[in-house]
C-alpha positions as a LaTeX table, in Angstrom:
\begin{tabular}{lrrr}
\hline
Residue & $x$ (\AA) & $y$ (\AA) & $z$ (\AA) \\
\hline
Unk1 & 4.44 & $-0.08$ & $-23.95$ \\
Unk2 & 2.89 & 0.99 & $-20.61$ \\
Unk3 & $-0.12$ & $-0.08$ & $-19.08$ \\
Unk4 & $-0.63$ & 3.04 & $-15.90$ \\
Unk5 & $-3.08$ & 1.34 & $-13.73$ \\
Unk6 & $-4.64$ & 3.79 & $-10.51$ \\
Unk7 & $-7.75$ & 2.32 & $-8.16$ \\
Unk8 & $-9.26$ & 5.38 & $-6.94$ \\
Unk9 & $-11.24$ & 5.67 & $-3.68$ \\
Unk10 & $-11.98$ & 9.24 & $-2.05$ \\
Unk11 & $-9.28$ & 11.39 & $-3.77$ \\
Unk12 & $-8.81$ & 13.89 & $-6.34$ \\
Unk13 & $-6.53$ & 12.34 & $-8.98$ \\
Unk14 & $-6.64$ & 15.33 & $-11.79$ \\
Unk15 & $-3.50$ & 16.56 & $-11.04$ \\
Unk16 & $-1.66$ & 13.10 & $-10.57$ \\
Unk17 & $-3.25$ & 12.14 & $-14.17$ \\
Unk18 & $-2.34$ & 15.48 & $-15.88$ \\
Unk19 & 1.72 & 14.75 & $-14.47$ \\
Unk20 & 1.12 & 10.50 & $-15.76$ \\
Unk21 & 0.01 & 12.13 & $-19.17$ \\
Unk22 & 2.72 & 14.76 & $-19.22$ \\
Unk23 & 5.61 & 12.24 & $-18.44$ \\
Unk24 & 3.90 & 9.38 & $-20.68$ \\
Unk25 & 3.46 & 11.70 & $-23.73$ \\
Unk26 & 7.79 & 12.61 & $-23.74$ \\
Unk27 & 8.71 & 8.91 & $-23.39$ \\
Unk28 & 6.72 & 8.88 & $-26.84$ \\
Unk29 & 5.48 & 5.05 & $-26.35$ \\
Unk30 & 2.29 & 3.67 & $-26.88$ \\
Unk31 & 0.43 & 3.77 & $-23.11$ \\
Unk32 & $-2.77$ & 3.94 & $-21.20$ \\
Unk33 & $-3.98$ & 5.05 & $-18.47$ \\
Unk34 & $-6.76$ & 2.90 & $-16.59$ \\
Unk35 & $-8.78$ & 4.54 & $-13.81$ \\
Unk36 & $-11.58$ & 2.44 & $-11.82$ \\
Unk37 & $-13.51$ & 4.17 & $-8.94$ \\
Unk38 & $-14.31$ & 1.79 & $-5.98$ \\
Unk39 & $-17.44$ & 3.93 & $-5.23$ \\
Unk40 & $-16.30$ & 7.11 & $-4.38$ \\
Unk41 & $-18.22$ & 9.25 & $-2.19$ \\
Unk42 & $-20.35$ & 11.58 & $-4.63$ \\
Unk43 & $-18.33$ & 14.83 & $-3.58$ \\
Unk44 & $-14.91$ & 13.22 & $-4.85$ \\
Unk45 & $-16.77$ & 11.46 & $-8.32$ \\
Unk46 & $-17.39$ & 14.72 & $-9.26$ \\
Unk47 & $-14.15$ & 16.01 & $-8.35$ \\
Unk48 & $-12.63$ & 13.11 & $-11.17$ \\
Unk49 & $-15.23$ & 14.03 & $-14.08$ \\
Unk50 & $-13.98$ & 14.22 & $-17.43$ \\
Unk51 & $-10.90$ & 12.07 & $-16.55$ \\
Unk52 & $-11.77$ & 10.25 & $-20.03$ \\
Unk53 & $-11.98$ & 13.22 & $-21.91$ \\
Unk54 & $-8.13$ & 12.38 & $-22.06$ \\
Unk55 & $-8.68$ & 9.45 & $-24.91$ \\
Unk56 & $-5.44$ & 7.77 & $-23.25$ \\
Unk57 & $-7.43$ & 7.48 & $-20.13$ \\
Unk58 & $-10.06$ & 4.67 & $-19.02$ \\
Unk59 & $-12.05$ & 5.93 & $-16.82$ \\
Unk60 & $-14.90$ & 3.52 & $-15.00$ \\
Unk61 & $-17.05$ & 4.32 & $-11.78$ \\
Unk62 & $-18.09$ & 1.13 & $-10.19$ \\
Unk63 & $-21.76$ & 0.92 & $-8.31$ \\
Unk64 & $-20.51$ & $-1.20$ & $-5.44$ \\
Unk65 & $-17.33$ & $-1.10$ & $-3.61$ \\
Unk66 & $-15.21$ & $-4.27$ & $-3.90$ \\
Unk67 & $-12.10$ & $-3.51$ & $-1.84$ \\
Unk68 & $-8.53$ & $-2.79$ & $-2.42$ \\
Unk69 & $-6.88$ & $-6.56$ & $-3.82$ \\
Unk70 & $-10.23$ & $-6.95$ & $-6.16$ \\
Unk71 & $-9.69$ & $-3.86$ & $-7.78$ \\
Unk72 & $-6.27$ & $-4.15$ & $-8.26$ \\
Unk73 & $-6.79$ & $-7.65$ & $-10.24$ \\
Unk74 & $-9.50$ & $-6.16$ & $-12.26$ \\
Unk75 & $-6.90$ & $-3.56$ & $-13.41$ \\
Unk76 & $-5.07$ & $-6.24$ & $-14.20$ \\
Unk77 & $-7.32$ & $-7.71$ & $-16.40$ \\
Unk78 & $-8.80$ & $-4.79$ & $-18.17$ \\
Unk79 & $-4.59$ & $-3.60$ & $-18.74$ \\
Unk80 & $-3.64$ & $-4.32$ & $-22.62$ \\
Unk81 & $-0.24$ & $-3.67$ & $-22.44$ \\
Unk82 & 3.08 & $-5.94$ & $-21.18$ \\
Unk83 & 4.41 & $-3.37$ & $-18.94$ \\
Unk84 & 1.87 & $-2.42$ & $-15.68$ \\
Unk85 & 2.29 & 0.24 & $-13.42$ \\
Unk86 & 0.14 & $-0.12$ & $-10.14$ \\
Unk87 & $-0.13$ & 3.25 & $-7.86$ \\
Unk88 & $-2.60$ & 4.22 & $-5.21$ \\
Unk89 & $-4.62$ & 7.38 & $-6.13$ \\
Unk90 & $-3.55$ & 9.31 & $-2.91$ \\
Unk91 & $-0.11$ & 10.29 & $-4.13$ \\
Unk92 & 1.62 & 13.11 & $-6.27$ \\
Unk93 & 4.71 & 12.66 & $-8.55$ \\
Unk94 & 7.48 & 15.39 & $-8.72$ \\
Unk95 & 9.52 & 14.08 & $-10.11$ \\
Unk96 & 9.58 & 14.55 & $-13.97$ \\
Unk97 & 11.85 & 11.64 & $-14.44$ \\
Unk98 & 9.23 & 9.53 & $-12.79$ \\
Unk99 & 8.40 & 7.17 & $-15.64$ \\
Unk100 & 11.69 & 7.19 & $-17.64$ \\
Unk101 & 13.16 & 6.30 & $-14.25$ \\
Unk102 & 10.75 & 2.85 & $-14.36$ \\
Unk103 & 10.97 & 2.22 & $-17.77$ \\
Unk104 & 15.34 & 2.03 & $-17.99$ \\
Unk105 & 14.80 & 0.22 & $-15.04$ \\
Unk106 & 12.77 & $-2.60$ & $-16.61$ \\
Unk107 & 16.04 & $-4.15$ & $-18.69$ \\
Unk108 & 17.15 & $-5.54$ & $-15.37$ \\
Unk109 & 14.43 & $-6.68$ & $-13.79$ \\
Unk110 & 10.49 & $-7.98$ & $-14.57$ \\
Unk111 & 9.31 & $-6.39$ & $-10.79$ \\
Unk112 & 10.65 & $-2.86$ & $-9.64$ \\
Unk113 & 9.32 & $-1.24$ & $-6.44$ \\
Unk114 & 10.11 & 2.34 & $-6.66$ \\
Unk115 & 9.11 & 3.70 & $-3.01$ \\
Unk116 & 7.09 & 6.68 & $-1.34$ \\
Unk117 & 8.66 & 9.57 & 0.83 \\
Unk118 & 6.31 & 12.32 & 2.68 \\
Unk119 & 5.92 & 15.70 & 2.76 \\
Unk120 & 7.87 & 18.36 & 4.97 \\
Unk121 & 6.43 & 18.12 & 8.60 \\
Unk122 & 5.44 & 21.84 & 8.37 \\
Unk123 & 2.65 & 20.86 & 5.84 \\
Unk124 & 1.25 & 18.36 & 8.32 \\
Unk125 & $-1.96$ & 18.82 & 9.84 \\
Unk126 & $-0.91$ & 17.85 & 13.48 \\
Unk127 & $-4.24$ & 15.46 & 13.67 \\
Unk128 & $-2.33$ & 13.55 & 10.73 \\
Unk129 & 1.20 & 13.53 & 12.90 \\
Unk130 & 1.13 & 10.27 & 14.33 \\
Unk131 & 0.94 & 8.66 & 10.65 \\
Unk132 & 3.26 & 10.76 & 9.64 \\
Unk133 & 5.60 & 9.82 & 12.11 \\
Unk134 & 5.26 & 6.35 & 11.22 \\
Unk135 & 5.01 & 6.77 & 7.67 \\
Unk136 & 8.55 & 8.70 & 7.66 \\
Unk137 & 10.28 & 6.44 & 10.32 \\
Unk138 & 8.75 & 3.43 & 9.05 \\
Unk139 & 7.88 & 2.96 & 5.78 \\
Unk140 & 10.38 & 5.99 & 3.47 \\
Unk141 & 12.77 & 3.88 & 2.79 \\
Unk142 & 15.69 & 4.21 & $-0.06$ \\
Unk143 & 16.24 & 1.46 & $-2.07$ \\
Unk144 & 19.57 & 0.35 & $-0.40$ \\
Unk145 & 17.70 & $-0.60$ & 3.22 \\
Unk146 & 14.45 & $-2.05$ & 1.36 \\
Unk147 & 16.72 & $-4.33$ & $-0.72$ \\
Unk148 & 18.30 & $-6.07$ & 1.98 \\
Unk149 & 14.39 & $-7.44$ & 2.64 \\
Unk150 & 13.25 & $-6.94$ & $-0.87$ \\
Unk151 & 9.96 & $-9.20$ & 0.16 \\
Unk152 & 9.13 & $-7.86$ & 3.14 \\
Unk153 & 9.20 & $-4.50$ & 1.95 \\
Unk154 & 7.16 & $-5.02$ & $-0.94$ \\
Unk155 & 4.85 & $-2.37$ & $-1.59$ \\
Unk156 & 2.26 & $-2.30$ & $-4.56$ \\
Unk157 & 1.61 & 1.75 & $-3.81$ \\
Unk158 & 4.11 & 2.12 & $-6.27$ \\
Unk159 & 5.19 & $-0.73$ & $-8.31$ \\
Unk160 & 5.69 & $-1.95$ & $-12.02$ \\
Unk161 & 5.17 & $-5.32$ & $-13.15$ \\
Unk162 & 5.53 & $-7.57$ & $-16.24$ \\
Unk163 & 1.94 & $-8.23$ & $-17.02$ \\
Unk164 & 3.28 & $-11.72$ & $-18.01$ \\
Unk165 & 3.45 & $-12.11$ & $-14.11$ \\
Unk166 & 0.37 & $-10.32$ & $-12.91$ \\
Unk167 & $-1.55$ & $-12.47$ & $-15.15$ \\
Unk168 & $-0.56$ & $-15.69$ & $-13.35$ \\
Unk169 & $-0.32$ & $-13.91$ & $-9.63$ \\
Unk170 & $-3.29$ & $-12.23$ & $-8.53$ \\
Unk171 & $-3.86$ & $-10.17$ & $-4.95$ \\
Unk172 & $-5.90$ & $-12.53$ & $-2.78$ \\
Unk173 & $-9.41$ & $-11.39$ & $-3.18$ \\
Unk174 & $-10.61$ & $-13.01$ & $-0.07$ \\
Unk175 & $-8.78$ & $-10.43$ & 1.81 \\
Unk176 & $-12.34$ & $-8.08$ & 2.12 \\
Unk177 & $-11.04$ & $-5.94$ & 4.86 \\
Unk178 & $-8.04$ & $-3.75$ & 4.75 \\
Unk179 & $-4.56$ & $-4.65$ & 5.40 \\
Unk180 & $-1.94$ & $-6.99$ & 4.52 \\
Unk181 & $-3.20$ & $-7.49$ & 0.53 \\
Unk182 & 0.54 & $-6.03$ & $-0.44$ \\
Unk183 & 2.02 & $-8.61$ & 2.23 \\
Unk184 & 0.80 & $-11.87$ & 1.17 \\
Unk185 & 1.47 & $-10.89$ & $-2.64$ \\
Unk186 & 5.41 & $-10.22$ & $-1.64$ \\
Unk187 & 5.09 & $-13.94$ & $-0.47$ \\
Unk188 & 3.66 & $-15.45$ & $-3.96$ \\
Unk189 & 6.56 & $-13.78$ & $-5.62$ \\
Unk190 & 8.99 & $-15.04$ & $-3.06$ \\
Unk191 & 7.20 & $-18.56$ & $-3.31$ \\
Unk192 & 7.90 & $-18.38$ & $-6.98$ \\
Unk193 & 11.52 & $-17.05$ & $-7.25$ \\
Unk194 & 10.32 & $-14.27$ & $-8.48$ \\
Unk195 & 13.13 & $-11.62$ & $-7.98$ \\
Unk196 & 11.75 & $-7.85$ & $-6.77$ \\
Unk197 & 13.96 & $-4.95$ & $-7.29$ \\
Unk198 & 14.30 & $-2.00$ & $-5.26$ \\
Unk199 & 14.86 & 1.35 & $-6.90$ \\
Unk200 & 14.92 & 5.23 & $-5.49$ \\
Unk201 & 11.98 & 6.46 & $-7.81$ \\
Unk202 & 9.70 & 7.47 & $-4.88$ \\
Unk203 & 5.99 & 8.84 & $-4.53$ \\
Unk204 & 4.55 & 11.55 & $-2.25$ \\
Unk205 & 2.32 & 9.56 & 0.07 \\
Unk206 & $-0.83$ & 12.16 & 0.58 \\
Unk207 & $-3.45$ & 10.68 & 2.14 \\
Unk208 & $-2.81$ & 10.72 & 5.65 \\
Unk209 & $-5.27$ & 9.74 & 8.49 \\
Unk210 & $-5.82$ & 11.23 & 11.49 \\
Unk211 & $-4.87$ & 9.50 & 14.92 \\
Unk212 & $-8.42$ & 7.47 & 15.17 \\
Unk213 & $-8.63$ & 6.22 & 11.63 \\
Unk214 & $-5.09$ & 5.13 & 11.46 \\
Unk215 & $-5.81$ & 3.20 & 14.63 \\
Unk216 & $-8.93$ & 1.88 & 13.31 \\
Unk217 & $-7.27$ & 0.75 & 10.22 \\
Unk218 & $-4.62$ & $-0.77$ & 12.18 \\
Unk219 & $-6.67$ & $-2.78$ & 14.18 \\
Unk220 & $-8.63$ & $-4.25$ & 11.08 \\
Unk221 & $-4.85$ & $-5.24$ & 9.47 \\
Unk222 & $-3.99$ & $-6.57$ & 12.22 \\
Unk223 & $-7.36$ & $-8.88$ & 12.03 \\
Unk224 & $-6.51$ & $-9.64$ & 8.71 \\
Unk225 & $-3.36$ & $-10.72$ & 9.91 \\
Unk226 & $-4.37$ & $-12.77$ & 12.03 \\
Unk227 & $-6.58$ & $-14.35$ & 9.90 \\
Unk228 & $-3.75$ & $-14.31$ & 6.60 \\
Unk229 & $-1.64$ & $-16.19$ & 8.89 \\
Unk230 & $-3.37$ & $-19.36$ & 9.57 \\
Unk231 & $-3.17$ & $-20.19$ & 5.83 \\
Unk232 & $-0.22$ & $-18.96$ & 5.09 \\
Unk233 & 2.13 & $-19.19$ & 7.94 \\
Unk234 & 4.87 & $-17.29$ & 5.91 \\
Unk235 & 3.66 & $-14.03$ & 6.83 \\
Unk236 & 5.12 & $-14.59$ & 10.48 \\
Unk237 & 8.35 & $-14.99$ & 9.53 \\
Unk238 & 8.05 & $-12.24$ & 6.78 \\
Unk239 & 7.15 & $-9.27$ & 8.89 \\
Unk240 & 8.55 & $-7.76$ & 12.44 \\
Unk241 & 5.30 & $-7.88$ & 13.76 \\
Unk242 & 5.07 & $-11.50$ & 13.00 \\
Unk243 & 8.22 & $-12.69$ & 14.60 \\
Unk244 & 7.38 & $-10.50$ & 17.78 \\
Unk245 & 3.88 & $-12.29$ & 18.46 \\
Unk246 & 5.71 & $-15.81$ & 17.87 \\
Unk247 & 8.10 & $-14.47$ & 20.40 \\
Unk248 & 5.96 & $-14.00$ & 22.90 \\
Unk249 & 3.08 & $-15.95$ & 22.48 \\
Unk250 & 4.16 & $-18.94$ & 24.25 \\
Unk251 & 4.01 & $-16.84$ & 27.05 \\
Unk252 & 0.34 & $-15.88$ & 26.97 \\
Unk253 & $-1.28$ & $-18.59$ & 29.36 \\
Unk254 & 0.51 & $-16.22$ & 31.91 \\
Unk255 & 0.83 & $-12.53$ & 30.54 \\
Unk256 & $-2.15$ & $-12.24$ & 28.45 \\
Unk257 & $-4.32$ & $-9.86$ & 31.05 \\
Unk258 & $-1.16$ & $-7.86$ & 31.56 \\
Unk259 & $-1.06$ & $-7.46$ & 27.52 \\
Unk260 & $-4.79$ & $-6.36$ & 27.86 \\
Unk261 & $-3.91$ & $-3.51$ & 30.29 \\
Unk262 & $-0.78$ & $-2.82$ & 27.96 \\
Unk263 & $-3.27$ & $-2.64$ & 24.95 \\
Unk264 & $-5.93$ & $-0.37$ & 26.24 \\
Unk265 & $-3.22$ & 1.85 & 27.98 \\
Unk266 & $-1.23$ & 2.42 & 25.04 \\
Unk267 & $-3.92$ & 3.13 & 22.82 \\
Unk268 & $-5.16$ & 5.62 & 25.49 \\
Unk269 & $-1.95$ & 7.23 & 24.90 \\
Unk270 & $-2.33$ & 7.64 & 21.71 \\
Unk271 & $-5.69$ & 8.32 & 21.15 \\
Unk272 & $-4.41$ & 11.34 & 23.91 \\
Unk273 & $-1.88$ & 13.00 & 21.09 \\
Unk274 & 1.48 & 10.24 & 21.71 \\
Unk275 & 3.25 & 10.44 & 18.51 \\
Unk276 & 5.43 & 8.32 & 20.42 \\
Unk277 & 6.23 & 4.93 & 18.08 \\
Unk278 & 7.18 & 2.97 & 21.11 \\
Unk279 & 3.37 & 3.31 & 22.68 \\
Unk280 & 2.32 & 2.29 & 18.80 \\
Unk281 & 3.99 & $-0.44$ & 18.45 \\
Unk282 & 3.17 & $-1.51$ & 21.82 \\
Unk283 & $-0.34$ & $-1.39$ & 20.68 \\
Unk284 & 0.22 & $-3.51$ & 17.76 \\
Unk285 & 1.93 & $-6.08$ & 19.95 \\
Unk286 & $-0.40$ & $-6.32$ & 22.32 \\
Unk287 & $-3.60$ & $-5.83$ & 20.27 \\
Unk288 & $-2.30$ & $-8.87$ & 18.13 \\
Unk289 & $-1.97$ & $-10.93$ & 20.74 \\
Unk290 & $-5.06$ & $-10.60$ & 22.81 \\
Unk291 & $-7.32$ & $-10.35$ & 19.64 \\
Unk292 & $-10.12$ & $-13.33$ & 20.14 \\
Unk293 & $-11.30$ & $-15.76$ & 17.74 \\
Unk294 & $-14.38$ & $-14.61$ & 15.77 \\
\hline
\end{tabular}
């Protein structure tokens, strides 16, 4: 029994549902698919009408938006069956294996992260390079290198769950900006001995930003970092970036204005057309570690 549980914000899903339904229909078990829209502009609502028409699908448009971990837990809650698959709308599956893949996979384990991967280069829109850069480098992993950090690479873009779990272990809803929601929920299961397997059943990631936005959504995870870790400390450890600010932060009382230059040079640089990672992660660095109190 499968609960298939998609937040939706900005995107098309049609297709992605019409694959879901495809795939869930051969493993002939009883499913559901669960849609909510976290107010969608009005040109990509109508792009998603008649998603219920399906009567497997659940289809609600919400009136005000209430961000990525509060959807996700009200998905949760509105989910009837024991087995819950969480992906982001901004994906495609080709796989046609995709859900047979999960649910074999579920005799060994009660939390299975099955990865994303990204489109040929070619099909890149060279605005949308620098994500895709990181994105490839970065973050399209196979199972064998995200198991040796099975926490830190925890990923609920593409994840299934026992719902006997998600019921006690929710996404932190006073995370109201983005970034980092995914993060502090690997911690929870850590914190509970919760074991998360790694499999190679990955997504297409789609939704690509351009150079400003993924900047601009950097700098507000990075915020919520910041934030995240003065209540829960573990995130330092848990991520590069952490460990890298603890490094050097000691050292601020004399490098900070040279960190400031760093910051507003690299992003400069990138803002400029650097695909360069170094120059990015520079940013990050430096960015987290001249950031002021609010």
């Amino acid at each position: 029994m499968l609960s298939i549980l998609i937040p939706i914000y900005n995107f098309d899903i049609t297709e992605l549902i019409s694959e879901l339904s495809n795939q869930a229909e051969q493993l002939k078990i009883p499913y559901e698919i669960i849609c909510i829209d976290d107010k969608s502009d009005e040109y990509f609502s109508k792009k998603n009408e008649g998603l219920d028409d399906n009567e497997k699908v659940n289809y609600t448009k919400l009136t005000k938006n209430i961000g990525r971990s509060k959807i996700r837990n009200l998905l949760t809650f509105t989910s009837k069956y024991e087995n819950l698959l969480l992906l982001d709308c901004d994906i495609k599956i080709d796989n046609p294996n995709f859900l047979s893949n999960y649910v074999n996979a579920l005799k060994e384990s009660d939390v299975i992260v099955g990865g994303i991967e990204y489109e040929p280069l070619k099909n890149i829109n060279v605005s949308h390079k620098l994500r895709w850069i990181y994105g490839k480098k970065r973050e399209a992993k196979k199972a064998k290198e995200r198991t040796k950090n099975p926490y830190e690479s925890f990923s609920a873009c593409n994840l299934i769950i026992k719902k006997k779990i998600s019921d006690k272990l929710f996404f932190l809803e006073s995370i109201s900006q983005y970034g980092h929601e995914d993060t502090l929920y690997g911690i929870e299961l850590k914190s509970h001995n919760i074991k998360v397997n790694h499999i190679d059943n990955q997504v297409l990631h789609l939704g690509l930003d351009n150079t400003e936005e993924f900047i601009r959504k950097t700098e507000l995870s990075l915020e919520n970092f910041k934030s995240i870790s003065k209540l829960n400390p573990e995130i330092i450890s848990l991520t590069k970036i952490g460990r890298y600010t603890k490094l050097f932060s000691a050292t601020l009382f004399l490098t900070k204005p040279l960190f400031k230059v760093m910051r507003n040079l690299s992003k400069s640089v990138l803002l400029r057309g650097s695909t360069n990672l170094l120059f990015f992660d520079l940013f990050k660095l430096s960015f987290l570690l001249t950031l002021e109190e609010k």
